[in-house]
C-alpha positions as CSV (number, residue, x, y, z in Angstrom):
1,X,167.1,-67.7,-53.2
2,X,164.4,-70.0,-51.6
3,X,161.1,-70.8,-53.3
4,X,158.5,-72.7,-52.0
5,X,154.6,-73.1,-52.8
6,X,152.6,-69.9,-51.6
7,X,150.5,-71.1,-48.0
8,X,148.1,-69.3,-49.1
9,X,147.7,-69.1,-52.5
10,X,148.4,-72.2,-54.5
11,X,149.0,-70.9,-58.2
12,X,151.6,-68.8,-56.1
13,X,154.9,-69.1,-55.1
14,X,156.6,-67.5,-51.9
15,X,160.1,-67.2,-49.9
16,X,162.9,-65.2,-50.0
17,X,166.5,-64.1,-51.1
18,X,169.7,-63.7,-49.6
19,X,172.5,-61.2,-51.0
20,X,176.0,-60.4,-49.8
21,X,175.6,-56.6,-49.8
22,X,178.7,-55.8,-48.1
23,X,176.7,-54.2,-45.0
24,X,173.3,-54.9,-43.9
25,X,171.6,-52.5,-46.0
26,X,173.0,-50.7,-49.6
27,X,170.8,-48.1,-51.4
28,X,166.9,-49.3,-49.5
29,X,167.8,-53.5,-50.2
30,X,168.3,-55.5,-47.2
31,X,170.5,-58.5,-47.3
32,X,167.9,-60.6,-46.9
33,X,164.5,-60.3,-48.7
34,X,160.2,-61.5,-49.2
35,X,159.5,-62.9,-52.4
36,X,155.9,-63.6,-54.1
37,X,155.0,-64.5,-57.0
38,X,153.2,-66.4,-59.7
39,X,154.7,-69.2,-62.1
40,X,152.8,-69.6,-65.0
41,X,153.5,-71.1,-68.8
42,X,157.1,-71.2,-68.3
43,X,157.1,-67.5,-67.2
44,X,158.6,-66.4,-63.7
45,X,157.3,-63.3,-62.2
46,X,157.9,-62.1,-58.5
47,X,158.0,-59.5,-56.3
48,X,160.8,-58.4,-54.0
49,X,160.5,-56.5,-50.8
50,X,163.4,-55.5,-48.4
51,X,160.7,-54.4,-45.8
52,X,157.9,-56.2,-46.1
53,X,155.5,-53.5,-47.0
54,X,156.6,-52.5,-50.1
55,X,157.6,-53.7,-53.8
56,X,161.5,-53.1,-54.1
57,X,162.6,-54.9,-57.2
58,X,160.5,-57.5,-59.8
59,X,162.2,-60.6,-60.9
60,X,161.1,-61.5,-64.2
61,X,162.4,-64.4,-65.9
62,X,161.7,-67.2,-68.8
63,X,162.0,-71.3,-68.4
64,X,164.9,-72.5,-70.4
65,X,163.1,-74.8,-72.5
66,X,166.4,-77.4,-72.5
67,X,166.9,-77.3,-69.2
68,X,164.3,-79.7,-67.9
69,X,162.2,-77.3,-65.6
70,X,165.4,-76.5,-64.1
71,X,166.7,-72.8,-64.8
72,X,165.2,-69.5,-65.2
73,X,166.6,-66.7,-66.8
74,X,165.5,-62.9,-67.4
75,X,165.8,-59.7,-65.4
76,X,166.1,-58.2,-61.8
77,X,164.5,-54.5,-61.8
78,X,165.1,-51.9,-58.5
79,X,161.9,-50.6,-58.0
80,X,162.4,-48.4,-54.6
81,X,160.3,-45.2,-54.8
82,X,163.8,-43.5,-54.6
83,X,165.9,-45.4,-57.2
84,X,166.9,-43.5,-60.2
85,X,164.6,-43.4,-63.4
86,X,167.5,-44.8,-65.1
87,X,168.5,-47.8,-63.5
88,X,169.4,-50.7,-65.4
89,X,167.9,-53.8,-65.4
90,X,169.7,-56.8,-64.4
91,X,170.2,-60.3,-65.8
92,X,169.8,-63.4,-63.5
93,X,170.3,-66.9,-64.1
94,X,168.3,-69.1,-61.4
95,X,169.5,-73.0,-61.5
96,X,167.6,-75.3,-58.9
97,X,169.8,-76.8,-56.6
98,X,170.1,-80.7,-56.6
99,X,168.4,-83.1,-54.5
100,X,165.8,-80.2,-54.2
């Protein structure tokens, strides 16, 4: 995952992630995916999408207060028009890379 300041929305954050899906597309993700969002109080919101049009999974995740701005955790939801009502949510752990 790649997150940089939003170019056109400074409270915003912007960029994109890259998955090892096995093929270039499994169940409506692409491998590689737009992200926006906002970072606010220690709170991590963003939207995913695989198309660029649409919303196709939320990341939302919490500071770790001892980990010196450094790591996020929470959870990654599918939100595809077409994914199952019950589809779980699932953790993450983001760490930011050194010298970054």
């Amino acid at each position: 995952m790649r997150l940089e300041r939003h170019a056109e929305f400074s409270e915003s954050v912007a960029g994109s992630v890259l998955r090892d899906l096995g093929t270039a597309r499994t169940g409506g993700h692409a491998a590689r995916a737009q992200l926006a969002g906002d970072l606010e109080n220690g709170f991590l919101t963003l939207d995913e999408s695989s198309n660029g049009i649409s919303i196709t999974g939320t990341w939302n995740g919490e500071l770790v207060k001892e980990s010196c701005g450094k790591k996020f955790t929470g959870l990654w939801k599918d939100t595809r028009d077409n994914a199952p009502p019950d589809t779980p949510e699932v953790p993450f752990t983001m760490e930011k890379v050194p010298g970054w």
